[in-house]
N, C-alpha and C positions, 0 to 999 in steps of 0.2 A: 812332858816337863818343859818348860820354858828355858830359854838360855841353851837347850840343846837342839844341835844340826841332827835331822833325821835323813840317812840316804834312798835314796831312788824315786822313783816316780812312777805311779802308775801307765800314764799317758802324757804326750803333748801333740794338741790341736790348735795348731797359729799360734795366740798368745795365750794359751788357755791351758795350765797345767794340771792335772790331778795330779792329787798327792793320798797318801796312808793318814786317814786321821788321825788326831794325837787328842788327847785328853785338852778338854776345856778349851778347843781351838771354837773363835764366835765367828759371827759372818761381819764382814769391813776390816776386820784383823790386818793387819801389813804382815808382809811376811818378806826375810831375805833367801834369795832364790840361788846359790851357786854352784856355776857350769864347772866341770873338770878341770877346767885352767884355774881356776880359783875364782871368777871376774862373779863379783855381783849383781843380782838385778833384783829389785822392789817391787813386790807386786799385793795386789790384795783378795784376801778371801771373800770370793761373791756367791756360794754356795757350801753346802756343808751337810755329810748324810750321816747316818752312822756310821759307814768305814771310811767314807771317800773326802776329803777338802778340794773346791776347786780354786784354784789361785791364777788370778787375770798378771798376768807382767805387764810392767809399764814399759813396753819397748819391745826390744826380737826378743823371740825364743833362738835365736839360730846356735847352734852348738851347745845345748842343751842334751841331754842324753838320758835313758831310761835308767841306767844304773846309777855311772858317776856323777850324778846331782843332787844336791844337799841341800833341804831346806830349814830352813830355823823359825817358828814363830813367835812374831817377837809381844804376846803380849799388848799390843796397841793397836786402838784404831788410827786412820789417816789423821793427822793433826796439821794446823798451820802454825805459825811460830809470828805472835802479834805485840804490835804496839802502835806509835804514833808516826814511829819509822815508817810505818806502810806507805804515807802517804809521800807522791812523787816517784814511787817508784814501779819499777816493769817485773812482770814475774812471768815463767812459764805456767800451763795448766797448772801444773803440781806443787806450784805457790815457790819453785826457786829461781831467784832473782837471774834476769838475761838483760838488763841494764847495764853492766859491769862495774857493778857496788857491792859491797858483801852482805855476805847474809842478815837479816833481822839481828840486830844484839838484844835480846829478851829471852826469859825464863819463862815466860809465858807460852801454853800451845795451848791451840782449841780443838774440838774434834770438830772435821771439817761435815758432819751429818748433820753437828747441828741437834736442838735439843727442841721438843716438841714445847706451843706456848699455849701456857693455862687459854682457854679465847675469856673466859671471865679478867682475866689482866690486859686483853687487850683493850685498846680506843679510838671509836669513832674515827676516820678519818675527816676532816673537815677542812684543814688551811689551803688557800690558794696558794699553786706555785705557779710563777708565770715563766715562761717558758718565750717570751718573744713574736711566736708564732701564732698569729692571728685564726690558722685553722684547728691548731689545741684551745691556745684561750679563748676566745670566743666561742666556739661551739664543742667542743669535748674538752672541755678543762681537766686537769692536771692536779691530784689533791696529794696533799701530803700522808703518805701511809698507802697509798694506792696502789696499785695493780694495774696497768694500763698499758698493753702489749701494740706492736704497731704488727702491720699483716702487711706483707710487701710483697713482691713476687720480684723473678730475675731482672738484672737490669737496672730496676728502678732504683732514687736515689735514698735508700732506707738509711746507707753509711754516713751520706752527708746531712741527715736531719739528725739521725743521733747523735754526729757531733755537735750541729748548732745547739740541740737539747742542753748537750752538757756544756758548752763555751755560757749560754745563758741563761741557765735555769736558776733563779733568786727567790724567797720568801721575800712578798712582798713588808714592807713599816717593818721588820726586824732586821736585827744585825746577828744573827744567831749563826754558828758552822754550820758552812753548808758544802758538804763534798761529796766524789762523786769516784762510785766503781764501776769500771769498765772491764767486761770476761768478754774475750774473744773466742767462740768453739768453732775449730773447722775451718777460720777465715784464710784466705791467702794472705801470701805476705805483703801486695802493694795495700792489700786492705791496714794490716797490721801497721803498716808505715804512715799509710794516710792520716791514723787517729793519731801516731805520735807526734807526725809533724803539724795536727791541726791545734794539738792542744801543747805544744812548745810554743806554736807561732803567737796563740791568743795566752798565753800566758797561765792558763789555767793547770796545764800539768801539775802544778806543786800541789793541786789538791783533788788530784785522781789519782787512784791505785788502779795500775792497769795488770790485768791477768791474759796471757793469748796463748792458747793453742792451735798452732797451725796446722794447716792441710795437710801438712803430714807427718804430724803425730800420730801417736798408736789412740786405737779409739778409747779405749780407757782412760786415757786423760781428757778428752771432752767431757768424760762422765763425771770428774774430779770437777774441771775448771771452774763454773758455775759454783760449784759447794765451796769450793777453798774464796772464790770473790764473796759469796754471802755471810761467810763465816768471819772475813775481813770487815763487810756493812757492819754486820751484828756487834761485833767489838769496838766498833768504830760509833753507833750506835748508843747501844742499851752500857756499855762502859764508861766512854768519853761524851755523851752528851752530844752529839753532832747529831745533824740531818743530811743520810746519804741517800744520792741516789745513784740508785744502780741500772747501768745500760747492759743486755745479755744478746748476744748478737753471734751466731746463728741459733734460734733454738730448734730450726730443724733440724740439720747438722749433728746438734745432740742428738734426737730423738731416732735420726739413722743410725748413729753409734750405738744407741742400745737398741735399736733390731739386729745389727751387726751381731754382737754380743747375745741376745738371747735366740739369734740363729746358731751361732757356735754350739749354745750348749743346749740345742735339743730343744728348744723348750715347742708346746704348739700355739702358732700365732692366729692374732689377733686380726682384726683391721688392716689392708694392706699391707701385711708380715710383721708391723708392731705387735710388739708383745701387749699378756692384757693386762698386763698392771703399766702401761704407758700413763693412761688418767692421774692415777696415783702418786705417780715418777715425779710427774709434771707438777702434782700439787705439792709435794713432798718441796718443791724448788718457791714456787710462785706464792707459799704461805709462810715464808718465812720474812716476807713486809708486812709494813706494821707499824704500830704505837702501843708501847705496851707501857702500864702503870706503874708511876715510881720512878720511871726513864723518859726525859725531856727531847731524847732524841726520836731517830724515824729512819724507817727503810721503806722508799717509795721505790718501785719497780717497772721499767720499763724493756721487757722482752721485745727483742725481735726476729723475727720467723718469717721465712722466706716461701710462699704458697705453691708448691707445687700444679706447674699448671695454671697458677694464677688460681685455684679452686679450692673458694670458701670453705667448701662444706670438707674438705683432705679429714682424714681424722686429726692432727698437728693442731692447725687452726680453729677446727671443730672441739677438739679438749680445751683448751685454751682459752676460748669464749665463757666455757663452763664453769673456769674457774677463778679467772679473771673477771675486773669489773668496767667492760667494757673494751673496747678495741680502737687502734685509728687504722684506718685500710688506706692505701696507698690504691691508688687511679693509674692503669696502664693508659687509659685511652685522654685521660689528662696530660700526663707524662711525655706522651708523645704531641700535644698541641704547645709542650717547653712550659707547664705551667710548671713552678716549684713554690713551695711542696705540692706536690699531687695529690692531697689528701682528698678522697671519696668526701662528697658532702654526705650523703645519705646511709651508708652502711657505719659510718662512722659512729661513735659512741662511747660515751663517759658516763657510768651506774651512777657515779656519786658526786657528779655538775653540780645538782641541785644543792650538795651542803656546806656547798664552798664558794657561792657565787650569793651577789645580792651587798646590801647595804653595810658599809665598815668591814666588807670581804674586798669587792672587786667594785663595782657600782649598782646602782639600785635598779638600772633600766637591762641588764647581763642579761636577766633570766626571760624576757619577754625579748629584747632583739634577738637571741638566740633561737629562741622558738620559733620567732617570723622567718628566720632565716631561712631555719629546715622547712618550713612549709610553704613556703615561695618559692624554691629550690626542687623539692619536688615537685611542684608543679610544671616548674622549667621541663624538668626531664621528662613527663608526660606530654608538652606542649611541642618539646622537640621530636618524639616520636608520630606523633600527630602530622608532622610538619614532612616527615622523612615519607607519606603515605599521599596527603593532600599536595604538599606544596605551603612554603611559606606565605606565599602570596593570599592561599585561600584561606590564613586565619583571619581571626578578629582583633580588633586595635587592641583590646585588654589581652591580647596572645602575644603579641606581636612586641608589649610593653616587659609582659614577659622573659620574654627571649632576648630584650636589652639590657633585663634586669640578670638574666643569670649570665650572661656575659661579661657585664660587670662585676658581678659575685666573685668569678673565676681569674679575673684579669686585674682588679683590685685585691678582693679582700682574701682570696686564695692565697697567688702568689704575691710571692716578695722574693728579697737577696737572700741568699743563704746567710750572710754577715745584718744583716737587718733584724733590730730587736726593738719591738714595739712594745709600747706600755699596752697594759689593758684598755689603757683609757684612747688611746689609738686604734685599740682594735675594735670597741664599741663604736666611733666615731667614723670608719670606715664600711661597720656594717650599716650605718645610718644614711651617708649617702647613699649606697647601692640602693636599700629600700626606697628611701627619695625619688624613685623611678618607678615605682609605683602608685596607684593613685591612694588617698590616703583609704579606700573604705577596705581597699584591701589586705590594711596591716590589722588586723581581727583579733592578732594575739597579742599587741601591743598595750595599753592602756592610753587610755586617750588622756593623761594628763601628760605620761610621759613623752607622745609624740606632740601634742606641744610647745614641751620644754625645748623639746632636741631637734624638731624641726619648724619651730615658731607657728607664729598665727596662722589659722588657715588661709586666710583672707589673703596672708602675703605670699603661701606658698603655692610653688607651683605646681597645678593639680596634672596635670595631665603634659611632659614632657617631650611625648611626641607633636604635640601641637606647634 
């Protein structure tokens, strides 16, 4: 019966209580937890058999005891408590305010799981966001409604692109809301501080709802934090008519928390001790962006997940790819030559470029300089392994035009300021010089009206730079 304390407890292991089942108890249920002194603790049902409930605390077990402990369940799932208040303001994992403002004033709560979407109500992702960043816009662009996770490894600067993302990510020719939620799982606290003083300093705070759970929170609330920021997007969203993007940073972090947690409770593992509904977990999080019908707003997604090892193929990054539309991968061995951003030209990728780039999107020449880019690009990176065997010396002029071109690729149109935010139309024009150093029979994927326009007569240009 609801509204009543049942005593004792079959078990406690860490933060992982069994209890005596009770009638009608469901799974995500909150339940209040109290120790013999009276003190309460919050926790939620993650399991459920015929006799047994298992309830995760959000915090210690410590003084907890098999007798004198009383549980109550209360009838509900985890809920966030919403409005327009959200935005400007700092929450912990578990959606309460660590700003020093009070709580949400609203009679509204959502359940933080979230509610599965018709995909017939969903729509095509297609608007360009531009994002500043010459190695998203230009070659893995950025769509509204997307899924488009970055792949980083330790070290690198993953925190300082997600911020620029959010200081400058605009729809372009509209005036439409555009805000932005930030979940921190797992991160430390200079990390935690970095985002807030980057987004005070640029002014943008008033329109990020930031949610963090730090390094040393109980793991259960990394598995919260993520749900209660989406649950914020989605109201913020499909309610209010905005266009939010969401930045989730560690998603590995999470993805340890619940091997943590389904190591506790027995379960048998998966893939590197994941559990095997890991896939699942993941989509159950990454599909809830979107456009859905009837709703002028948008949840575009941008994970970040730190690669173990630096290795693609981890299962983390490996599910992730799956389900995701596309990836930007972060370059150690750029990284360390001081390029920023270090985006990979080649492992890099955005599924759905093609439906938001082109004429009255971005400009008419996007989709063919894009192309020459990755295929000169590779070539580079063939021409320098070549190079690492032979010797520089023993290539050929059109190798050697090469190796000036991906040079330039890397030193121009790579990097920039972290505080530098280019138009598209800067960023196409920088891919244009670099290929400029090429002779022209080798831009193949271009259209020869468009190179052209964009690099005049042949007559006038110059064909061969090494001369």
């Amino acid at each position: 019966m609801k509204g009543m304390e049942y005593r004792g407890v079959k078990s406690v292991d860490g933060p992982i209580v069994i209890v005596k089942r009770t009638d009608n108890v469901f799974y995500g249920e909150i339940a209040a937890v109290r120790d013999r002194t009276g003190e309460k603790r919050t926790g939620r049902v993650i399991d459920v058999s015929d006799e047994y409930a298992v309830v995760q605390i959000f915090g210690s077990t410590s003084g907890i005891d098999l007798e004198n402990t009383t549980v109550e369940f209360l009838d509900s799932p985890m809920e966030l408590r919403v409005s327009e208040g959200l935005l400007g303001r700092i929450f912990n994992g578990l959606g309460k305010p660590i700003d020093g403002y009070p709580e949400i004033i609203s009679s509204k709560k959502i359940n933080v799981n979230g509610y599965p979407i018709n995909p017939y109500a969903r729509v095509y992702p297609r608007d360009f966001i531009q994002t500043g960043i010459s190695a998203i816009d230009g070659m893995n662009t950025l769509i509204r409604g997307q899924k488009l996770p970055i792949f980083s490894g330790n070290g690198l600067p993953h925190n300082k692109l997600a911020a620029q993302i959010i200081r400058q990510a605009q729809i372009r020719n509209s005036d439409e809301d555009f805000v932005m939620v930030f979940a921190g799982m797992g991160i430390k606290y200079d990390v935690a501080r970095f985002f807030i003083n980057t987004f005070e300093k640029s002014g943008v705070l008033s329109k990020v709802v930031m949610f963090q759970s730090l390094a040393d929170a109980p793991s259960i609330e990394r598995i919260i934090t993520p749900r209660c920021a989406l649950t914020a997007a989605e109201y913020l969203a499909y309610e209010k008519g905005m266009h939010v993007l969401v930045v989730m940073t560690d998603m590995t972090n999470y993805c340890e928390a619940l091997r943590e947690i389904s190591t506790t409770r027995g379960e048998v593992p998966g893939r590197k001790g994941y559990p095997g509904y890991l896939y699942s977990d993941l989509a159950e999080l990454y599909e809830r962006a979107g456009k859905i019908k009837g709703s002028k707003g948008s949840i575009t997604q941008i994970p970040i997940l730190t690669m173990p090892n630096d290795d693609i193929s981890h299962p983390i990054p490996d599910l992730t790819g799956y389900i995701t539309e596309g990836q930007i991968v972060l370059d150690r061995e750029l990284a360390q030559k001081g390029t920023y951003p270090p985006v990979a030209g080649l492992p890099s990728l955005s599924r759905l470029m093609k439906d938001g780039i082109g004429p009255e999107m971005t400009r008419e020449d996007h989709k063919d300089v894009s192309s020459q880019l990755f295929a000169a690009y590779s070539k580079v990176k063939t021409i320098r392994n070549l190079a690492s065997i032979i010797g520089e010396e023993e290539l050929s002029d059109i190798d050697k035009m090469y190796l000036r071109f991906g040079e330039a690729f890397e030193t121009q149109f790579l990097a920039q300021d972290e505080f530098e935010n280019r138009t598209i139309e800067q960023t196409l024009d920088i891919g244009w010089k670099t290929l400029s150093l090429l002779p022209r029979d080798e831009l193949y994927r271009i259209k020869s009206e468009f190179i052209e326009k964009y690099m005049g007569p042949a007559e006038t240009a110059t064909e061969n730079p090494a001369e």
